[in-house]
C-alpha positions in Angstrom: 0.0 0.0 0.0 1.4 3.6 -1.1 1.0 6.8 1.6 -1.2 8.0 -0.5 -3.4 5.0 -0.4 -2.8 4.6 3.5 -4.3 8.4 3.5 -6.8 7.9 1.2 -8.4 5.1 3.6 -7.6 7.2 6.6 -9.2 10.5 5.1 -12.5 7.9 4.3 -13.1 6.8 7.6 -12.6 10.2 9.0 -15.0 11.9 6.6 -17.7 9.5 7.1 -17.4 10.2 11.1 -17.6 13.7 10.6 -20.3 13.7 7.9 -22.4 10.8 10.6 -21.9 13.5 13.0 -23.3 16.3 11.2 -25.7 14.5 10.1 -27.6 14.4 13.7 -28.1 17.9 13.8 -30.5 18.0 10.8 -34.2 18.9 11.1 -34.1 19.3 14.9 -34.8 22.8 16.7 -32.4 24.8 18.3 -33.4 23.4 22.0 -33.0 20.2 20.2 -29.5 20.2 19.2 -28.5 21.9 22.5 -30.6 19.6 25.1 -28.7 18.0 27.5 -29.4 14.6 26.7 -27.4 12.2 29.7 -26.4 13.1 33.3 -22.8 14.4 32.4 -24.8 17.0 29.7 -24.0 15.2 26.5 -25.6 17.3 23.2 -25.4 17.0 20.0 -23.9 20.6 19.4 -21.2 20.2 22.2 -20.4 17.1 20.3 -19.8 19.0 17.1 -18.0 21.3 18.9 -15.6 19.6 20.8 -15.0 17.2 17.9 -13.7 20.8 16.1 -11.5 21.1 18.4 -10.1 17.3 18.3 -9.1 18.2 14.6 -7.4 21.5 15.4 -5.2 20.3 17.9 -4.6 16.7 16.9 -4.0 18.0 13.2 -3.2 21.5 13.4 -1.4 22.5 16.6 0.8 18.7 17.7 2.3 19.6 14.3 3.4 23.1 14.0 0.5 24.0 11.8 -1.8 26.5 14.2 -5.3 27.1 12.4 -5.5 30.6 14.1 -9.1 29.9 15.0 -9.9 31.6 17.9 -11.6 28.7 20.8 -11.7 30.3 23.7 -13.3 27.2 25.7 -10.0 25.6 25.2 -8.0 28.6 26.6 -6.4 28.5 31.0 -9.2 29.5 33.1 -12.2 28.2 30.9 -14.9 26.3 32.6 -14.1 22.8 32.7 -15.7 21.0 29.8 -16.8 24.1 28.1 -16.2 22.8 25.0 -18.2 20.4 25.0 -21.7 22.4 24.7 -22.5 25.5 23.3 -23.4 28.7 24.4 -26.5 30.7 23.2 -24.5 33.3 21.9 -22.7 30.4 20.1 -24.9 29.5 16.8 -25.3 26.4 15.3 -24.0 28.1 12.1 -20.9 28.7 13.9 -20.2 25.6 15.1 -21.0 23.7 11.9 -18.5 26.1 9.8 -16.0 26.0 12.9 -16.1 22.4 12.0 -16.0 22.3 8.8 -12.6 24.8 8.8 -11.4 22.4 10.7 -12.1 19.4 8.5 -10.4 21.5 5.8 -7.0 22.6 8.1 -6.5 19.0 9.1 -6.9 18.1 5.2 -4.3 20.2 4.3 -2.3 19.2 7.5 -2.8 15.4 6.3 -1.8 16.2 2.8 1.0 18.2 3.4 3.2 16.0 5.6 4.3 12.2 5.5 2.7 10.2 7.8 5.6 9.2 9.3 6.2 12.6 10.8 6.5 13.3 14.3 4.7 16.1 16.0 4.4 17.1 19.6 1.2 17.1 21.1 0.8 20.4 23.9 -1.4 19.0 26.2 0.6 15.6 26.8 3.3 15.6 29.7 6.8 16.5 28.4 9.2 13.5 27.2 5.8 11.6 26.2 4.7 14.0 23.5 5.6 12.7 20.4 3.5 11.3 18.1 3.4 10.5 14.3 1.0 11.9 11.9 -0.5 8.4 11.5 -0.9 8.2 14.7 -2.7 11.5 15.3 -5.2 10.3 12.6 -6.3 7.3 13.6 -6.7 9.1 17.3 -9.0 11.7 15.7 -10.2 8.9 13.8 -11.4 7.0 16.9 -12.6 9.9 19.0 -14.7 11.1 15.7 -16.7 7.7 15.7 -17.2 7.0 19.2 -18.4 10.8 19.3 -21.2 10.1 16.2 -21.8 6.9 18.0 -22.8 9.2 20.8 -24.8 11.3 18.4 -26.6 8.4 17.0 -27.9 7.2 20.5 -29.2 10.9 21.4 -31.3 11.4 18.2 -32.5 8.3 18.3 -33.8 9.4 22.0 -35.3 12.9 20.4 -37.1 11.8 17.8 -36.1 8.4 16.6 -33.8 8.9 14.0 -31.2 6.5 13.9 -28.3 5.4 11.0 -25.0 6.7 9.4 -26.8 8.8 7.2 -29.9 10.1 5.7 -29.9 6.8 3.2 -28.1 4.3 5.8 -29.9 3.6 8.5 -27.4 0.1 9.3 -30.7 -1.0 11.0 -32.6 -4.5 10.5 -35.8 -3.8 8.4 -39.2 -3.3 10.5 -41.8 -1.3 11.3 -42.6 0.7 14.6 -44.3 -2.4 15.9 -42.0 -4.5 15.2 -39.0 -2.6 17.2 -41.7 -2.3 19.9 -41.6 -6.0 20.1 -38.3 -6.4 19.6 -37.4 -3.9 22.3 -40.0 -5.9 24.7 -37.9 -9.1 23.7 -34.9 -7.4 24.8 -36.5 -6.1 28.0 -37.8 -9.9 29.2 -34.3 -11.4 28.6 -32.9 -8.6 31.0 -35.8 -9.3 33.6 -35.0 -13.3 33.0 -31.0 -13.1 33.4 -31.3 -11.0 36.0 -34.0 -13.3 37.8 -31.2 -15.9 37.1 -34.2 -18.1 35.0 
């Protein structure tokens, strides 16, 4: 396999987490987006939001290449996990083209360097900072998915929408009734293992 093939897969499989992830936000209100949907807070924004940030530092920053995109939640003396929901002053339009800038400075960052080359991650303790390019991506990679994974389970909880995108649902064929039976399946096995029958 050639580096450009190796980045050709890589760029794939990071594209299709970041277009999964985006994908969530479509049709849904404002509240929507924003709701907390889990104990610690998780939203489908914050997700988008904090995902920008993974690319910027992971692909900008750990190699010398700063995007000079302002992210203040990131900054010393930012509430802790500010990044990871949005503000109301903060609009979904923003966030969605933050994003997307940093899909395209990560591009160039990917297409610009060998993967084979060593960068220094900031936020890592000193004499453990290196990292490779390759390794960077597939890091980004990883956090991207689990992240649209996250996504995936909270829409389904708003309205029901569930899949990879809007033509690739990844779900066995049925109708409401049928996932309503299924999901009653489900529930009676739980009940029964836990009963110990």
């Amino acid at each position: 396999m050639t580096s450009t093939d190796a980045k050709a897969d890589l760029h794939f499989y990071l594209q299709s987490a970041r277009d999964a992830l985006l994908w969530k936000l479509e049709g849904l209100s404002e509240y929507d987006v924003r709701r907390p949907m889990t104990p610690t807070g998780t939203n489908l924004l914050g997700l988008v939001k904090h995902t920008a940030g993974v690319e910027l530092g992971y692909l900008g920053d750990t190699f010398g290449r700063p995007s000079g995109e302002p992210l203040p939640w990131l900054k010393d003396g930012a509430d802790a996990n500010a990044d990871m929901w949005a503000t109301a002053d903060e609009s979904r339009e923003y966030i969605v083209e933050l994003y997307r800038r940093a899909w395209a400075h990560a591009d160039a960052t990917i297409d610009a360097l060998a993967l084979d080359t060593v960068g220094r991650v900031p936020w890592w303790p000193e004499g453990r900072d290196e990292v490779t390019l390759r390794h960077a991506v597939v890091r980004v990679i990883a956090d991207t998915h689990r992240h649209a994974g996250q996504a995936d389970i909270i829409r389904e909880l708003i309205d029901g929408a569930v899949g990879m995108s809007k033509g690739n649902d990844s779900m066995a064929p049925g109708d409401s009734t049928w996932w309503q039976n299924h999901r009653s399946r489900l529930e009676r096995a739980a009940r029964d293992a836990d009963r110990g029958v």
